[in-house]
N, C-alpha and C positions, 0 to 999 in steps of 0.2 A: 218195270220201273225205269225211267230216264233221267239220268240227269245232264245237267249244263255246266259245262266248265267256262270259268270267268277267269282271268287273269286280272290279279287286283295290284298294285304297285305302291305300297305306302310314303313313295318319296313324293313329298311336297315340294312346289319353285323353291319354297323359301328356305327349305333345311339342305343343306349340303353333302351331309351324310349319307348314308346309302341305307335306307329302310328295308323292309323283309318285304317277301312275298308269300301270299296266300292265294291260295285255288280254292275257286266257292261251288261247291257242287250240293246244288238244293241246297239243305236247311245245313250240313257239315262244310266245314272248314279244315284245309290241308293246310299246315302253318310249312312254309319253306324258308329254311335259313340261310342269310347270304352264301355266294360260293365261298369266302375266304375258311367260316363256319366248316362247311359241310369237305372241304378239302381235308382243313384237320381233322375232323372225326374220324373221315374214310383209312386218314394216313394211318393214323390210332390204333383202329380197330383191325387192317390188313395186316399192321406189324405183329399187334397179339397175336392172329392166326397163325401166322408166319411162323411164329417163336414157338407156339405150339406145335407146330407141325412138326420142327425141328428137335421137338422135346418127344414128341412120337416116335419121331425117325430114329434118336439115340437111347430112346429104351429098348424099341424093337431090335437096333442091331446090337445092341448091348455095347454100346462105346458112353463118349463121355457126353453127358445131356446139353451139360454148358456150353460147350464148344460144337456141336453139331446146330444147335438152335441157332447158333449167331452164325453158323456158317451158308445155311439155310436163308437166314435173312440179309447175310451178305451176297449170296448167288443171285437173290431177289431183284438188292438194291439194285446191283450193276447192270441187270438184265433190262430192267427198268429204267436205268437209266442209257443205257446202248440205245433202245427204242425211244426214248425221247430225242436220242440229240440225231439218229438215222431220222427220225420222223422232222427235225428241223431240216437235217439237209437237203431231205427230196422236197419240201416246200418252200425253196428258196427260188 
């Protein structure tokens, strides 16, 4: 079985707004949500993990769940954010 991928672009000259994209392969359709969308979701759903993880970490070591989760998500944030602003500096 083969299929063909199409890039479809629902923004029209006349709407300003910024439409969705969809990938047509054969008879199905992948509905893709703007980036602004799919940023938030990713941020969303990495933080749940995240807090999770954290909430693992301070059962397993037997400390306080609260305070291990957010500390976890705070190790994240900053690491995360080091690697953005090094990744701005070397592409300047």
């Amino acid at each position: 079985m083969r299929y063909e991928a199409k890039w479809i672009h629902s923004l029209s000259p006349e709407r300003k707004e910024e439409g969705d994209a969809r990938i047509m392969l054969s008879d199905h359709t992948i509905r893709i949500s703007p980036p602004g969308v799919c940023a938030l979701v990713s941020l969303i759903i990495t933080a749940t993990l995240l807090l999770l993880l954290g909430v693992g970490r301070g059962l397993i070591g037997h400390r306080n769940v609260v305070l291990t989760a957010l500390e976890t998500l705070g190790i994240t944030a900053a690491a995360a954010l080091a690697g953005f602003l090094i990744g701005k500096l070397v592409t300047r």
